[in-house]
C-alpha positions as a Markdown table, in Angstrom:
| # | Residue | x | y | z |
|---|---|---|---|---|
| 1 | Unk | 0.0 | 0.0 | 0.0 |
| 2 | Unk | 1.2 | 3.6 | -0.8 |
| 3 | Unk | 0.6 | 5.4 | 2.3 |
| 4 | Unk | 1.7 | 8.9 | 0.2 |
| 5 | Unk | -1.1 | 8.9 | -1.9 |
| 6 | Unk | -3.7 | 6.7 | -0.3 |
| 7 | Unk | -6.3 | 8.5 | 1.3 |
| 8 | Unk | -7.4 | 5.2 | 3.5 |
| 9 | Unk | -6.1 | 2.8 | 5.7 |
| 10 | Unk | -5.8 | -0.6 | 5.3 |
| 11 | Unk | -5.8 | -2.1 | 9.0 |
| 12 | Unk | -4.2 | -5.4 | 8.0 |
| 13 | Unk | -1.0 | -4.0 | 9.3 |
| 14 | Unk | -2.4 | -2.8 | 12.5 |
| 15 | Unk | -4.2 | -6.3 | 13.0 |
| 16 | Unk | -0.3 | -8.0 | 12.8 |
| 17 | Unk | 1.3 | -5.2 | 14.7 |
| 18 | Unk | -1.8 | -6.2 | 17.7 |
| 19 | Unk | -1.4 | -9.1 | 17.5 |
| 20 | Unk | 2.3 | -9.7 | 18.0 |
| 21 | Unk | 3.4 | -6.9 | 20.3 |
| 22 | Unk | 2.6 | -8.9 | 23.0 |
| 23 | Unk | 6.2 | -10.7 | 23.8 |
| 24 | Unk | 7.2 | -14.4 | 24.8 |
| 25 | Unk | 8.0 | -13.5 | 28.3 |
| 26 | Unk | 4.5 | -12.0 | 29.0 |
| 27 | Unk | 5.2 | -8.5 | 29.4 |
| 28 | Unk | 2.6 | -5.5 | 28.8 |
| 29 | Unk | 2.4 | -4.8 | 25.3 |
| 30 | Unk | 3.0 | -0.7 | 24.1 |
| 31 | Unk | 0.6 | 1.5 | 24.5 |
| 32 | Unk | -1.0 | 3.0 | 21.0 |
| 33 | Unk | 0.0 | 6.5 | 22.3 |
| 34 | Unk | 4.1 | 5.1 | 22.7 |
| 35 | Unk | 4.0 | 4.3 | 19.6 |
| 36 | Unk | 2.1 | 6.5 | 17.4 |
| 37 | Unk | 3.3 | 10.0 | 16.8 |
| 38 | Unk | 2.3 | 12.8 | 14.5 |
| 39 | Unk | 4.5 | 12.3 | 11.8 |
| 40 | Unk | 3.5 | 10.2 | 8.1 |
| 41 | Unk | 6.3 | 7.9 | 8.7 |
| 42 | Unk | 3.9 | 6.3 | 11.5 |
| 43 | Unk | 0.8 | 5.7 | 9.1 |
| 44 | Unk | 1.1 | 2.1 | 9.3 |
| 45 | Unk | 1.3 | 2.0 | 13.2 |
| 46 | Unk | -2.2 | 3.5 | 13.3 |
| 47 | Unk | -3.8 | 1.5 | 16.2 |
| 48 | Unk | -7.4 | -0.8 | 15.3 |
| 49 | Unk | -10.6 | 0.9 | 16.6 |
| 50 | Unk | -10.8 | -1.7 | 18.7 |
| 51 | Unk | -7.4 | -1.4 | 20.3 |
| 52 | Unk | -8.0 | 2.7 | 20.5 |
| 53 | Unk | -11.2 | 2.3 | 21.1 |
| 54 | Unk | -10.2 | 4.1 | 25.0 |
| 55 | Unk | -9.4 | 7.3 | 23.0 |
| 56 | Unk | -12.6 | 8.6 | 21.2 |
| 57 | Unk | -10.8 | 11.2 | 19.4 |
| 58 | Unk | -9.1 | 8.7 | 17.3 |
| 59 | Unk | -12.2 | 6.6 | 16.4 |
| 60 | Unk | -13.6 | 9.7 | 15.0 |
| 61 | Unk | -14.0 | 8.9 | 10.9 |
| 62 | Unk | -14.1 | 12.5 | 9.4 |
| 63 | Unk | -11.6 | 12.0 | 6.4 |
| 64 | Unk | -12.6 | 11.6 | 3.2 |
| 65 | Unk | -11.3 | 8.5 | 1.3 |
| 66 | Unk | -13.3 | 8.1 | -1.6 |
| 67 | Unk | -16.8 | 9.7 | -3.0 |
| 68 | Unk | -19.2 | 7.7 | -5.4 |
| 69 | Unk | -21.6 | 8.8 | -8.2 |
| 70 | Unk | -23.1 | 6.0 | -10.4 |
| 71 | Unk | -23.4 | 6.9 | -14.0 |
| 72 | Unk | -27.4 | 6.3 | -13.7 |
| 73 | Unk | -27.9 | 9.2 | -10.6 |
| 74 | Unk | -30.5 | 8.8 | -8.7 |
| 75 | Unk | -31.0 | 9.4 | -4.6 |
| 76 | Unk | -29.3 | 6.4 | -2.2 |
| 77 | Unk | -31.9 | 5.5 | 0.3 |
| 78 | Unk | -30.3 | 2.5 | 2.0 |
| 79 | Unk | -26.8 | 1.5 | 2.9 |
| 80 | Unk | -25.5 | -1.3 | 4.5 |
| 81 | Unk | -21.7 | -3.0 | 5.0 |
| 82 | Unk | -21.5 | -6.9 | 4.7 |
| 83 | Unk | -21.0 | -8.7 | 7.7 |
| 84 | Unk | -17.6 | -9.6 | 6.8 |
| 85 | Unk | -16.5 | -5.7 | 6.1 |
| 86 | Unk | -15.5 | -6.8 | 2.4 |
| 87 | Unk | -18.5 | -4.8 | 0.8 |
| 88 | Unk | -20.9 | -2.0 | 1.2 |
| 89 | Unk | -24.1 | -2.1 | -0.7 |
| 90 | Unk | -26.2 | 0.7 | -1.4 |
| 91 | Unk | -30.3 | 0.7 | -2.6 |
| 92 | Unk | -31.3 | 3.6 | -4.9 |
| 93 | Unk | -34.4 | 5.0 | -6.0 |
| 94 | Unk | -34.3 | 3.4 | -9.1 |
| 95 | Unk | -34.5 | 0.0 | -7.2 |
| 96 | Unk | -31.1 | -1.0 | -8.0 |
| 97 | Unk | -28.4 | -2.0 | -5.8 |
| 98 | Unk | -24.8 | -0.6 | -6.1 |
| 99 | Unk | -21.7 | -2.9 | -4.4 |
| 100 | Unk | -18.7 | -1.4 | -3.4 |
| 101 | Unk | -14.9 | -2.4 | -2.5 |
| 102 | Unk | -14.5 | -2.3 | 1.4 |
| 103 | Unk | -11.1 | -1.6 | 1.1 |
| 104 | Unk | -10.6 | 0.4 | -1.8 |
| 105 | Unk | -14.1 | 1.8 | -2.0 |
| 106 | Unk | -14.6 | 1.2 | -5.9 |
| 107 | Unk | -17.4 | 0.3 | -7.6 |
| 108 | Unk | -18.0 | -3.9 | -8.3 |
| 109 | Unk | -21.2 | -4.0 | -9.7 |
| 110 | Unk | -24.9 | -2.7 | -9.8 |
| 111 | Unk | -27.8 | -5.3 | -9.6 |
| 112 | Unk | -31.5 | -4.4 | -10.8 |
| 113 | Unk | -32.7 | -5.4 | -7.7 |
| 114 | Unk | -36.4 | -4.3 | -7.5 |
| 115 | Unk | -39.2 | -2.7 | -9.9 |
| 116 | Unk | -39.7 | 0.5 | -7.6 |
| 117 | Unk | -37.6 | 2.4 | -5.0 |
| 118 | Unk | -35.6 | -0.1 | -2.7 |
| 119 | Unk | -36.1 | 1.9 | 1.0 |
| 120 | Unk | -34.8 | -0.9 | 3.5 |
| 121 | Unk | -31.8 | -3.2 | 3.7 |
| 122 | Unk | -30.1 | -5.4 | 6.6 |
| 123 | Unk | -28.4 | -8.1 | 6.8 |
| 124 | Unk | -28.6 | -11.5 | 8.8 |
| 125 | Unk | -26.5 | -11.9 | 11.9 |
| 126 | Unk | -24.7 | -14.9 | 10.5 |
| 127 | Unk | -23.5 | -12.5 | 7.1 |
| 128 | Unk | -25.0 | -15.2 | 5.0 |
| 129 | Unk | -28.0 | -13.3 | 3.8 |
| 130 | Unk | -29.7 | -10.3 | 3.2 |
| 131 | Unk | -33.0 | -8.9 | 3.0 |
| 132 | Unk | -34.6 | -5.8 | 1.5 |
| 133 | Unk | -38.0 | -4.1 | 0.8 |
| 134 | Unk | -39.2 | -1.4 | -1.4 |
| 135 | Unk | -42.3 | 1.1 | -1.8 |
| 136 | Unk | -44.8 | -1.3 | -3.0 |
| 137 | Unk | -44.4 | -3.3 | 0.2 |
| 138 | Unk | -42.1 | -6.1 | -1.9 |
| 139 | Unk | -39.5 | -7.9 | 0.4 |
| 140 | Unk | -36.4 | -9.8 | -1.3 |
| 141 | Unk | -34.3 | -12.1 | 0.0 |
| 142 | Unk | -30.9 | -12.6 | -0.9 |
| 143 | Unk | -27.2 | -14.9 | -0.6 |
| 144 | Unk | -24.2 | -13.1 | 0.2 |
| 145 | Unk | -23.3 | -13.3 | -3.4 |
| 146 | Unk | -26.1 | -11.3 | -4.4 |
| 147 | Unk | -28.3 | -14.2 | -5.6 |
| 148 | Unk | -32.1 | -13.6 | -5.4 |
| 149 | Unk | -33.6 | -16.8 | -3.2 |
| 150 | Unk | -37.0 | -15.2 | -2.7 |
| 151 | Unk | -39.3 | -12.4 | -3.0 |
| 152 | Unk | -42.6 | -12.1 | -1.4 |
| 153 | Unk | -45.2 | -9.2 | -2.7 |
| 154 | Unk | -47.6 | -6.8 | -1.7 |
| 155 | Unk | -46.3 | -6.9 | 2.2 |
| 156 | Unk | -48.0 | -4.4 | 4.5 |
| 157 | Unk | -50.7 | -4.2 | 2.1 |
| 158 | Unk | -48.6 | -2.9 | -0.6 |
| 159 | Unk | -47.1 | 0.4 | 1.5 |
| 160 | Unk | -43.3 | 1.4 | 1.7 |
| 161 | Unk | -41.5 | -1.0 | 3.8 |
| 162 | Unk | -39.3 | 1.0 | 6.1 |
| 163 | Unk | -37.0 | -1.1 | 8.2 |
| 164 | Unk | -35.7 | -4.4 | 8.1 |
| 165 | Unk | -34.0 | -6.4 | 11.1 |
| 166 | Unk | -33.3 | -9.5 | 11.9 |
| 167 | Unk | -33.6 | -11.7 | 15.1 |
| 168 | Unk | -30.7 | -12.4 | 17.0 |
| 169 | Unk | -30.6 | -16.1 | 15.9 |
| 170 | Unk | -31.6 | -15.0 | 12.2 |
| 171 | Unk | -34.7 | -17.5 | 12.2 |
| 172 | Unk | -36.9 | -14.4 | 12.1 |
| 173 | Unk | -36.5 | -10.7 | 11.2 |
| 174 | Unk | -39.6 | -8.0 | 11.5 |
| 175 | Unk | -40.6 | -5.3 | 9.2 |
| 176 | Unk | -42.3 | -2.3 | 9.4 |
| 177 | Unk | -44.1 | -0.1 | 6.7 |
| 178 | Unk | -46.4 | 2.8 | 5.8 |
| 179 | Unk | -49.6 | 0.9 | 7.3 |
| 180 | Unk | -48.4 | 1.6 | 10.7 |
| 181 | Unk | -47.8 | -1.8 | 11.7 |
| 182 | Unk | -44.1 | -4.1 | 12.7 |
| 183 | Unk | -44.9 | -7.8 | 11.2 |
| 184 | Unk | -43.0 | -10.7 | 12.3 |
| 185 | Unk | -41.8 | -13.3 | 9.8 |
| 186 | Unk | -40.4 | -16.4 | 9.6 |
| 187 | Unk | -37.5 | -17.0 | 7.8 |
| 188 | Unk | -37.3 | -20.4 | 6.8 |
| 189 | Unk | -41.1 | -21.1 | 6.2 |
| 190 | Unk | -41.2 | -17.3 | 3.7 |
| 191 | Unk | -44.4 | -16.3 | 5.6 |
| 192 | Unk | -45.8 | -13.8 | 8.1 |
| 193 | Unk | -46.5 | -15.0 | 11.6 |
| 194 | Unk | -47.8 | -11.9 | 13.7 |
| 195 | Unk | -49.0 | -8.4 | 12.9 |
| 196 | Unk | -47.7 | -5.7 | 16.1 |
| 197 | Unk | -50.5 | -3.1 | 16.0 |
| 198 | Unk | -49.9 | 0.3 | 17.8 |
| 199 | Unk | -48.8 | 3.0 | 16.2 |
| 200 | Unk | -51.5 | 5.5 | 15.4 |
| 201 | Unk | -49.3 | 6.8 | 12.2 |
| 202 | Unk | -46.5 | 5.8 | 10.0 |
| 203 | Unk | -43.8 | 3.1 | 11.3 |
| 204 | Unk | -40.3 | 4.7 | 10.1 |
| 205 | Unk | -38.1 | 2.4 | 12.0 |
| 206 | Unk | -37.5 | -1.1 | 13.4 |
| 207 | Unk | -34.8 | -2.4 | 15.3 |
| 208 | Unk | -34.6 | -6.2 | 16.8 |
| 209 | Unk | -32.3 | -6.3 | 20.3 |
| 210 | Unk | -28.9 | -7.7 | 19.5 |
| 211 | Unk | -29.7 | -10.8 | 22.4 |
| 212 | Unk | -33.3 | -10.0 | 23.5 |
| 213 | Unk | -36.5 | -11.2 | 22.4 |
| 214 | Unk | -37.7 | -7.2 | 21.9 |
| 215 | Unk | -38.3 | -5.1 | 19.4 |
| 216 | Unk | -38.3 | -1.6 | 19.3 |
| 217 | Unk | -40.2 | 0.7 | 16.7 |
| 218 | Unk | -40.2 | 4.7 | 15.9 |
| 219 | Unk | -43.6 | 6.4 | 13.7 |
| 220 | Unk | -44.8 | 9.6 | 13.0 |
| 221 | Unk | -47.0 | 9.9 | 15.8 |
| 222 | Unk | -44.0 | 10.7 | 17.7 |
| 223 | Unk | -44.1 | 7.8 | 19.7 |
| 224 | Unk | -41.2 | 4.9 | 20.4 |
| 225 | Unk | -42.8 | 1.6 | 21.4 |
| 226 | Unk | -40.9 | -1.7 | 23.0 |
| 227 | Unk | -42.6 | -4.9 | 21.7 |
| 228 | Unk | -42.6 | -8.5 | 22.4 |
| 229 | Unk | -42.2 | -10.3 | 19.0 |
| 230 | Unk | -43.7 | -13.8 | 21.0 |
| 231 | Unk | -47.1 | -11.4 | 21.6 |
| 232 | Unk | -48.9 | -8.8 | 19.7 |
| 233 | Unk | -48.9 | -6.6 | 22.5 |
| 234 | Unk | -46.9 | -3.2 | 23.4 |
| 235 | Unk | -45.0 | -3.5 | 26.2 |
| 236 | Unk | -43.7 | 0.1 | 26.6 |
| 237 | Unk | -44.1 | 3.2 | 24.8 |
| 238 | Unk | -41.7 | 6.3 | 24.9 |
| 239 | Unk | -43.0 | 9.9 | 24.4 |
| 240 | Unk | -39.7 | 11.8 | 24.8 |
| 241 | Unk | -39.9 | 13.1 | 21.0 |
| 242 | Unk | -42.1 | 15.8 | 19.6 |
| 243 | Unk | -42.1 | 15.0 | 15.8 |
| 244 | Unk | -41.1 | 11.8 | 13.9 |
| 245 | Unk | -39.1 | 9.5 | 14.9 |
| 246 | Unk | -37.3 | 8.5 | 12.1 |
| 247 | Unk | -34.3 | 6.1 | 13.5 |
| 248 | Unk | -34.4 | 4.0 | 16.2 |
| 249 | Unk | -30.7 | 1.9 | 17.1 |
| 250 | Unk | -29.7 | -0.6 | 19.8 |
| 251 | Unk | -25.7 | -0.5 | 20.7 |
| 252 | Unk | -24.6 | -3.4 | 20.0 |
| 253 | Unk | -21.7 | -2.8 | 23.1 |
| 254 | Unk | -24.0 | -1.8 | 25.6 |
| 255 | Unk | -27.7 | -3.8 | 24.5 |
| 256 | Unk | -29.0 | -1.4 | 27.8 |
| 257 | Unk | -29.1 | 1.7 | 25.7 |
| 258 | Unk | -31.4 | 2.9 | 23.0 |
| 259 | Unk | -30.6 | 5.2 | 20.3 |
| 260 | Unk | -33.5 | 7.4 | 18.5 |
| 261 | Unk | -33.6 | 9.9 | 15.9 |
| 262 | Unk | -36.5 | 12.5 | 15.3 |
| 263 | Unk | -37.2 | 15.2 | 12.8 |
| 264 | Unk | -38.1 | 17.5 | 16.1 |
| 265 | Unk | -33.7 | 18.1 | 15.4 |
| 266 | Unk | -32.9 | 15.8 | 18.5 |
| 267 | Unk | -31.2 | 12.2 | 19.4 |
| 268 | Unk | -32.1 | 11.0 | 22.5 |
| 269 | Unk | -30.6 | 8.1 | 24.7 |
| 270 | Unk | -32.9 | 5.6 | 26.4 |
| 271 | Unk | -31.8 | 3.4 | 29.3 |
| 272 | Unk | -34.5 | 0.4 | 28.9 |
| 273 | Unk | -34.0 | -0.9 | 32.4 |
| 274 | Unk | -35.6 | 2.2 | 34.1 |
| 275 | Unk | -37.5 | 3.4 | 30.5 |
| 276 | Unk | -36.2 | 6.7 | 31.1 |
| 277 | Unk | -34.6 | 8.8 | 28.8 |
| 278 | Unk | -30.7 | 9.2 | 30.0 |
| 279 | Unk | -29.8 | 11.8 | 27.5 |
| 280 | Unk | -30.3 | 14.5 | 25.0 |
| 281 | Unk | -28.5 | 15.5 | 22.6 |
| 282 | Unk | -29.1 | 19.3 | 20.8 |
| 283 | Unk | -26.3 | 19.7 | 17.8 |
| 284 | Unk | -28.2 | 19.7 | 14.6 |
| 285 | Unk | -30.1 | 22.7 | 13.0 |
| 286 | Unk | -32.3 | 20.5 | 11.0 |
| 287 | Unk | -34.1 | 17.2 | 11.2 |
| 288 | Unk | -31.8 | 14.1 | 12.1 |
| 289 | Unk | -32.6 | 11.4 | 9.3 |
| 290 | Unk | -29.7 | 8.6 | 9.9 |
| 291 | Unk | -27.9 | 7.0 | 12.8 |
| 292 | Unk | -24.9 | 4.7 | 13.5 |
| 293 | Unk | -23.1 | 3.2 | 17.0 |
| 294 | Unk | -19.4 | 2.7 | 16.8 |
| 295 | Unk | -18.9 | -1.3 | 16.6 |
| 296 | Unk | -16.7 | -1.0 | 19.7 |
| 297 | Unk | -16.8 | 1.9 | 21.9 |
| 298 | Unk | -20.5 | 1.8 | 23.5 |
| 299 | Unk | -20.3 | 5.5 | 23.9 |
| 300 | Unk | -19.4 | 6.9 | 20.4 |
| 301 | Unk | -21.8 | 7.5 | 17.7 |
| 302 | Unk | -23.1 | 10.0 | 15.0 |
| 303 | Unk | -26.0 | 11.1 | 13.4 |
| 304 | Unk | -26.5 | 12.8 | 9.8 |
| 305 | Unk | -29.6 | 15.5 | 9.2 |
| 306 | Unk | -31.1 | 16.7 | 6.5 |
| 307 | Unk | -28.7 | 19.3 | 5.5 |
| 308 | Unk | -25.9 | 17.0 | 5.0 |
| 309 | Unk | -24.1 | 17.6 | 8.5 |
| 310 | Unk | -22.6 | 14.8 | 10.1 |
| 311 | Unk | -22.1 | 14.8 | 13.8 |
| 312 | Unk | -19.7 | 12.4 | 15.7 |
| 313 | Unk | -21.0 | 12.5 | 19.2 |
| 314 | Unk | -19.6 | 11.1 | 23.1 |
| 315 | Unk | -22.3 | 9.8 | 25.4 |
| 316 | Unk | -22.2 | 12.1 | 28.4 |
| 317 | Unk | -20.8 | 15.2 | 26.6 |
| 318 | Unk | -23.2 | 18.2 | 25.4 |
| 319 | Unk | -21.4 | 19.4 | 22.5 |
| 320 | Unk | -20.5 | 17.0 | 19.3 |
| 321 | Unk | -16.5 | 15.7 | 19.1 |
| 322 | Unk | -16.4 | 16.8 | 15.6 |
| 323 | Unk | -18.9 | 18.1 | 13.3 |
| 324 | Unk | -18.9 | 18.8 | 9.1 |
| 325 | Unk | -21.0 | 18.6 | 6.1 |
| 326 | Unk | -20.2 | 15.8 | 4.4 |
| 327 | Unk | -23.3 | 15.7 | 1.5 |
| 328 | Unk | -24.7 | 18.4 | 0.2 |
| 329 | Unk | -28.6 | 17.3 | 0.7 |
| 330 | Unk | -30.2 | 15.2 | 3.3 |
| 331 | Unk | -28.6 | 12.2 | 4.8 |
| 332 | Unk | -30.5 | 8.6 | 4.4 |
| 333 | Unk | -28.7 | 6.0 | 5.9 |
| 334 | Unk | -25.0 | 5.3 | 7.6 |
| 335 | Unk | -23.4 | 2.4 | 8.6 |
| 336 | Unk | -19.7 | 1.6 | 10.0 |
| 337 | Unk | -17.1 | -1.0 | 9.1 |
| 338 | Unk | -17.6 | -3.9 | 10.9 |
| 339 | Unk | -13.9 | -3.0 | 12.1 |
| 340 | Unk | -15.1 | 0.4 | 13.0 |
| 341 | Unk | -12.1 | 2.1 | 10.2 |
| 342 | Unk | -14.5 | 3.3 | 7.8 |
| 343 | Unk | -18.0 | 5.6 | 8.2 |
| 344 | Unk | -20.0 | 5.1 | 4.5 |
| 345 | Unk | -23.0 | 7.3 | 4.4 |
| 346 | Unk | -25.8 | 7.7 | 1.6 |
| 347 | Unk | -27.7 | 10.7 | 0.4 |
| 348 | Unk | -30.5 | 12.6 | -1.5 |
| 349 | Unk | -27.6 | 14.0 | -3.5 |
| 350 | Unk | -26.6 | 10.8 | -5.2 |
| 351 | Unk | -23.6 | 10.2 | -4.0 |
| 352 | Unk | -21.9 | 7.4 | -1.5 |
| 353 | Unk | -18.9 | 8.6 | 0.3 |
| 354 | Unk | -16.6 | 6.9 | 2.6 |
| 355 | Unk | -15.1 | 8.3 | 5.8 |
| 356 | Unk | -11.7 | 7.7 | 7.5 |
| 357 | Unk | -10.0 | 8.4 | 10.5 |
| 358 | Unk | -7.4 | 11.0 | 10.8 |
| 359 | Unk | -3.6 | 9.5 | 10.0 |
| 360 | Unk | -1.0 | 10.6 | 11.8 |
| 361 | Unk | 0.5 | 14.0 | 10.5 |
| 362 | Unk | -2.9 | 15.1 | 9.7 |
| 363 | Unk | -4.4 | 18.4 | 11.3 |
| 364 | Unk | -7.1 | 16.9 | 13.3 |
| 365 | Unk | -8.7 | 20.0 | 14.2 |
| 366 | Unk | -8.9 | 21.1 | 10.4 |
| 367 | Unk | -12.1 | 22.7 | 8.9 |
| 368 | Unk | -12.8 | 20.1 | 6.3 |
| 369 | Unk | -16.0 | 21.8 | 4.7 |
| 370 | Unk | -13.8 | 24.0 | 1.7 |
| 371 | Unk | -11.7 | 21.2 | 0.8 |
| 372 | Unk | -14.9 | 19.1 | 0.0 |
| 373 | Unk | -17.1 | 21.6 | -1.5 |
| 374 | Unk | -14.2 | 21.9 | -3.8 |
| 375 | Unk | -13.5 | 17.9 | -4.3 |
| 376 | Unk | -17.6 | 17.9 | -5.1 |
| 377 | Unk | -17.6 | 20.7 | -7.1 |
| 378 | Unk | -14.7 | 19.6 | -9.1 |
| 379 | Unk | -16.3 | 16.0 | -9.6 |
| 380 | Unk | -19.9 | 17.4 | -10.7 |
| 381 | Unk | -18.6 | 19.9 | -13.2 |
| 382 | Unk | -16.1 | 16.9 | -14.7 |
| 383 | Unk | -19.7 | 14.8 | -15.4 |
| 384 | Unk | -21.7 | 17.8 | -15.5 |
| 385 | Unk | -23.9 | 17.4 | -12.8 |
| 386 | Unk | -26.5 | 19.2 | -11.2 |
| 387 | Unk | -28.1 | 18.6 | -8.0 |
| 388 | Unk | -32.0 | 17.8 | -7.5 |
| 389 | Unk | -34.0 | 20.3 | -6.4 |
| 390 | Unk | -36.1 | 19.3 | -3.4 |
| 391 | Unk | -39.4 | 21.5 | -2.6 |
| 392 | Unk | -39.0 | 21.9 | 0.8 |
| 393 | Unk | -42.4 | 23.1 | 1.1 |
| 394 | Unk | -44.5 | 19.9 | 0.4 |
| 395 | Unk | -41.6 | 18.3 | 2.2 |
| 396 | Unk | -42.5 | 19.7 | 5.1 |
| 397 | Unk | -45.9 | 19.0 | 4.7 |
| 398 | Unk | -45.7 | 15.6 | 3.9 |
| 399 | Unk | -44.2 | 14.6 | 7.0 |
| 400 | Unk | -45.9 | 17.3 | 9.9 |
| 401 | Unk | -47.5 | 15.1 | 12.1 |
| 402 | Unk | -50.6 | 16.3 | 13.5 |
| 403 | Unk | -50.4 | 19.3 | 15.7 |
| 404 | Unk | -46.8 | 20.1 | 15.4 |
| 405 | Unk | -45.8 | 23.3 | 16.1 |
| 406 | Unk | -42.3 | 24.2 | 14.2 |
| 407 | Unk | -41.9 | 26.7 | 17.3 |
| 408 | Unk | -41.4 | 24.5 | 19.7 |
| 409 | Unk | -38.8 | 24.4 | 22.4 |
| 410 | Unk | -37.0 | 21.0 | 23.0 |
| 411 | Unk | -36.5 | 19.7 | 26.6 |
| 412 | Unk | -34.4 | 17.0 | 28.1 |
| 413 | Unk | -31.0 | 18.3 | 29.8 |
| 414 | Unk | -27.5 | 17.4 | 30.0 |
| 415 | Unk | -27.4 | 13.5 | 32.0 |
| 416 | Unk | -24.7 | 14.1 | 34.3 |
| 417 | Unk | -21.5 | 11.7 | 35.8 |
| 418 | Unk | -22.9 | 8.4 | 36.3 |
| 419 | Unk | -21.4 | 4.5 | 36.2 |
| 420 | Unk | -23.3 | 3.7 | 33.5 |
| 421 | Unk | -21.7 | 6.0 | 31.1 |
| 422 | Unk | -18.3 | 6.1 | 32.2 |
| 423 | Unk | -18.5 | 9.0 | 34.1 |
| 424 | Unk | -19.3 | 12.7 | 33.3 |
| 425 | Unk | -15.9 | 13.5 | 32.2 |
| 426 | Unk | -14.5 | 16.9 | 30.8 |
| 427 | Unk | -14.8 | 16.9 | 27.1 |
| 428 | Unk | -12.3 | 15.5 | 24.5 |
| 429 | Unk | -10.3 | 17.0 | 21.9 |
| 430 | Unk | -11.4 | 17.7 | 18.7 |
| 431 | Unk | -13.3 | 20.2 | 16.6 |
| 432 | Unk | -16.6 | 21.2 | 17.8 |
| 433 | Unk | -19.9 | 22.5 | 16.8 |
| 434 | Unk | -20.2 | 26.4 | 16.2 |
């Protein structure tokens, strides 16, 4: 690998160096800071996430390594990286699937996937499989090499599928869709077992827990509901947002803590052993359409909005670690490397682009935002692009849920020191939010 003129990097090196710093006679191996210093020649010494995952700073992926515009453009709705890191794919709204190189981020091949726009996509725990569902309520199921095994039409009588998880031990997944309801299925048998009723509007999101039979579920009536997937009943409901909830995440670290987007511009932070929400976070100036958990560290994480601002964020600390826009439109879907290297998120503005960490020798407390207007400027003019025009407008009115006041003033507060998160702590380095 050229580490001069590669913009990534490629953590096989740092996976060796992990594993055989430990010596024969048992001693403690370096620490990442010993070794690392600020200087090029160090590149290759770059610690894993997981090794530097005690350092937040360093796990922050606001780099960019490579941008992607398919010839064909049309908005990227879904994203999603193989369980095995080798490959992202993307879902458009042309209903066609895009796969990219994990480790050199380039295009391998585009796959007419489905006859309207693709809106969902998740893969099974196992990596073998993956499933996906578009706006005419169509779910797909497919092999790890891209094979179609199944399709099953008209889901959700025939609304936009929204989310897409699987169970823990992959032998069911749930949905949820436009008719306001969360449907279990059965994997093996291709057929719906229970219908999760609730919701007086629109379900957005779904998420299945990482080891818990529970199921959790974000609409636009606000509302965040807990359900068990063995029972058609709601076992909790949250309240804490005051428009649509449009993401809703477990951390896969810490399967105590919730994670949920809304359009009302705020994340908030669920503890589901008390139901109470732990923690609100206030950074973004418009609504907050995608979320991702660092694979490692339980406290990292960042959120996209709708004006193409991503935010890296520390559980327990007010203010983002690092904040830039990275797309020039509204921000669909993100998803890290399973090995936590690499940030890829998807946008209304076509494009796919892939985020690194800083390398040694880089100014981490740059202003990134004029290098990349001009890297994106330079690549539209070259193919003569123009971006879609979005009418904000009917936008808006689309998705106002009933009553909602654009005036309103968010609540929650600051969640102060406490075991569960680590402790308050003062805040790290890194460039902020103005």
């Amino acid at each position: 690998m050229d580490n001069q003129s590669s913009r990534a990097v490629d953590p096989s090196q740092s996976f060796i160096d992990e594993v055989a710093w430990p010596s024969a006679l048992g001693k403690r191996r370096r620490e990442p800071s010993e070794v690392v210093q600020p200087v090029r020649s160090y590149i290759a010494r770059m610690p894993t996430p997981r090794s530097g995952c005690d350092v937040p700073r360093r796990l922050v992926c606001d780099t960019i390594a490579h941008q992607s515009l398919n010839k064909v453009r049309f908005p990227v709705n879904a994203l999603s990286w193989a369980r095995d890191g080798r490959r992202a794919v993307t879902a458009n709204q042309n209903g066609e699937f895009t796969l990219w190189n994990g480790q050199a981020f380039n295009f391998e091949g585009l796959i007419a996937a489905h006859n309207t726009a693709v809106r969902s996509l998740a893969w099974s725990r196992s990596g073998t499989t993956m499933i996906s569902g578009d706006t005419k309520g169509a779910i797909k199921y497919w092999e790890s090499t891209m094979t179609p095994m199944k399709e099953i039409l008209g889901t959700h009588q025939g609304q936009a599928v929204r989310g897409l998880d699987f169970a823990p031990s992959d032998a069911k997944f749930c949905s949820c869709a436009d008719d306001g309801t969360v449907r279990i299925w059965d994997w093996e048998l291709f057929q719906e077992e229970r219908i999760l009723a609730g919701h007086g509007w629109d379900v957005k999101t779904c998420a299945w827990h990482p080891s818990y039979q529970l199921i959790a579920s974000g609409s636009k009536d606000n509302q965040v509901k807990m359900w068990d997937p063995r029972k058609r009943s709601c076992v909790a409901t949250l309240y804490g947002h005051k428009h649509t909830v449009m993401k809703v995440l477990w951390n896969a670290v810490d399967a105590n803590w919730l994670l949920t987007a809304s359009r009302d511009h705020t994340l908030k932070l669920y503890d589901i052993r008390v139901l109470k929400n732990a923690e609100t976070f206030k950074g973004h100036n418009r609504e907050v359409t995608s979320i991702a958990w660092h694979p490692f560290n339980r406290r990292v994480f960042c959120s996209g909005a709708y004006d193409g601002r991503v935010n890296h964020w520390l559980v327990g600390c007010d203010a983002p670690l690092h904040s830039h826009y990275a797309h020039e439109q509204a921000i669909w879907d993100m998803d890290f490397h399973p090995v936590g290297h690499v940030l890829a998120t998807a946008s209304n503005d076509h494009r796919v682009k892939f985020w690194v960490r800083a390398r040694p020798g880089d100014d981490v407390e740059r202003d990134l935002d004029g290098a990349q207007k001009t890297l994106v400027q330079d690549r539209a003019d070259s193919i003569g692009y123009v971006p879609p025009a979005v009418d904000e407008e009917q936008l808006a009115l689309d998705n106002a849920p009933r009553g909602f006041n654009p005036g309103f003033e968010t609540g929650g507060g600051r969640y102060g020191p406490d075991a569960r998160f680590g402790g308050g702590g003062g805040r790290p380095g890194g460039g902020g939010f103005s």
